[in-house]
N, C-alpha and C positions, 0 to 999 in steps of 0.2 A: 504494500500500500504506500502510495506518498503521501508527499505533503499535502498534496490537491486533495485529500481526500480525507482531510482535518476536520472537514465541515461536518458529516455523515456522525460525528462521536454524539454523546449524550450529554449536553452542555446546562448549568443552571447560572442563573447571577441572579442572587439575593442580596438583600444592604446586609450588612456587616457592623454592627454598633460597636464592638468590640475596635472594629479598625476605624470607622466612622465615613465607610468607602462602601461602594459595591464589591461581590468577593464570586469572579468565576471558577466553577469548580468544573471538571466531565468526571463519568463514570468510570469509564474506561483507564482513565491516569487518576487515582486517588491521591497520590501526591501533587499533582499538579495543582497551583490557582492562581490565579491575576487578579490583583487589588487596581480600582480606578473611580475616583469620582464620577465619573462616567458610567453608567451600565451598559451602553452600547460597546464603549472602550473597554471596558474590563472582558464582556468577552472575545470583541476581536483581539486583544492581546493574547486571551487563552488560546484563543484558535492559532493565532502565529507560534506560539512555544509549541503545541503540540504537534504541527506541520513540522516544526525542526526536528522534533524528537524521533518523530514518527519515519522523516528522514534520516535519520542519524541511524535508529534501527535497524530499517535498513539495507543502510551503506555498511553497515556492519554485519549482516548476515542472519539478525535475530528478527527472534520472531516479534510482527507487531500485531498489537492488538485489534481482532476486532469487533467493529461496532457492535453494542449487543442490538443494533435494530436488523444487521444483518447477518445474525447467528440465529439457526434454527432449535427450537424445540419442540420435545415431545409432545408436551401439556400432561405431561404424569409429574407429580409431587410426590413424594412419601414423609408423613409426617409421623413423628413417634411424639406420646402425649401420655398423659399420667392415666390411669386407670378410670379415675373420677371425670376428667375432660369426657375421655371417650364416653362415657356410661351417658351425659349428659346431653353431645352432642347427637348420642344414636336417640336416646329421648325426646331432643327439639328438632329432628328427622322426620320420627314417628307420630308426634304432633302437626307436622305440615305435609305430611301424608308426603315424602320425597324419599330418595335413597337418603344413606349416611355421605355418598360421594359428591352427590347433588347438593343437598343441604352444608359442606364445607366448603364447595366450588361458591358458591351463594355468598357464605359469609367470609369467604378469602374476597372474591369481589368486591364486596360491601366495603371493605376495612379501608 
């Protein structure tokens, strides 16, 4: 991937009271962020660091990261939960008349 293809990440800019700036973060580089008065400029700063990086990778042979919007998944979860959860959610299942799979797909949505 190159730099041209910086855009495609998963980018946020929130204010930042702590910095008293807007604060670019992406998913994909959790280290990465750009502080800027600006929230338009804090993330195209972010976008420009992660183009280098992303180029630097690489030109170096390593793997770069990508976008979770263009990685595939299954849609299967596995979740392990105390005894008392499970007992409770197959109970609020069988009150809305749904499976147990249904009723957690439901309330993972919801969340």
């Amino acid at each position: 991937m190159s730099g041209a293809d910086a855009r495609r990440y998963s980018y946020r800019v929130q204010w930042s009271p702590e910095d008293d700036e807007y604060v670019a973060t992406v998913l994909e580089f959790p280290s990465l962020s750009w502080l800027d008065q600006d929230q338009t400029k804090a993330l195209e700063g972010l976008v420009e660091v992660v183009a280098g990086v992303t180029n630097d990778l690489a030109a170096a042979g390593e793997e770069v990261p990508q976008p979770f919007t263009e990685r595939s998944y299954s849609g299967t979860i596995y979740v392990r939960t105390s005894a008392e959860v499970h007992r409770r959610l197959v109970m609020e299942a069988a009150e809305n008349h749904v499976s147990l799979n249904q009723w957690a797909a439901q309330r993972l949505a919801s969340a």
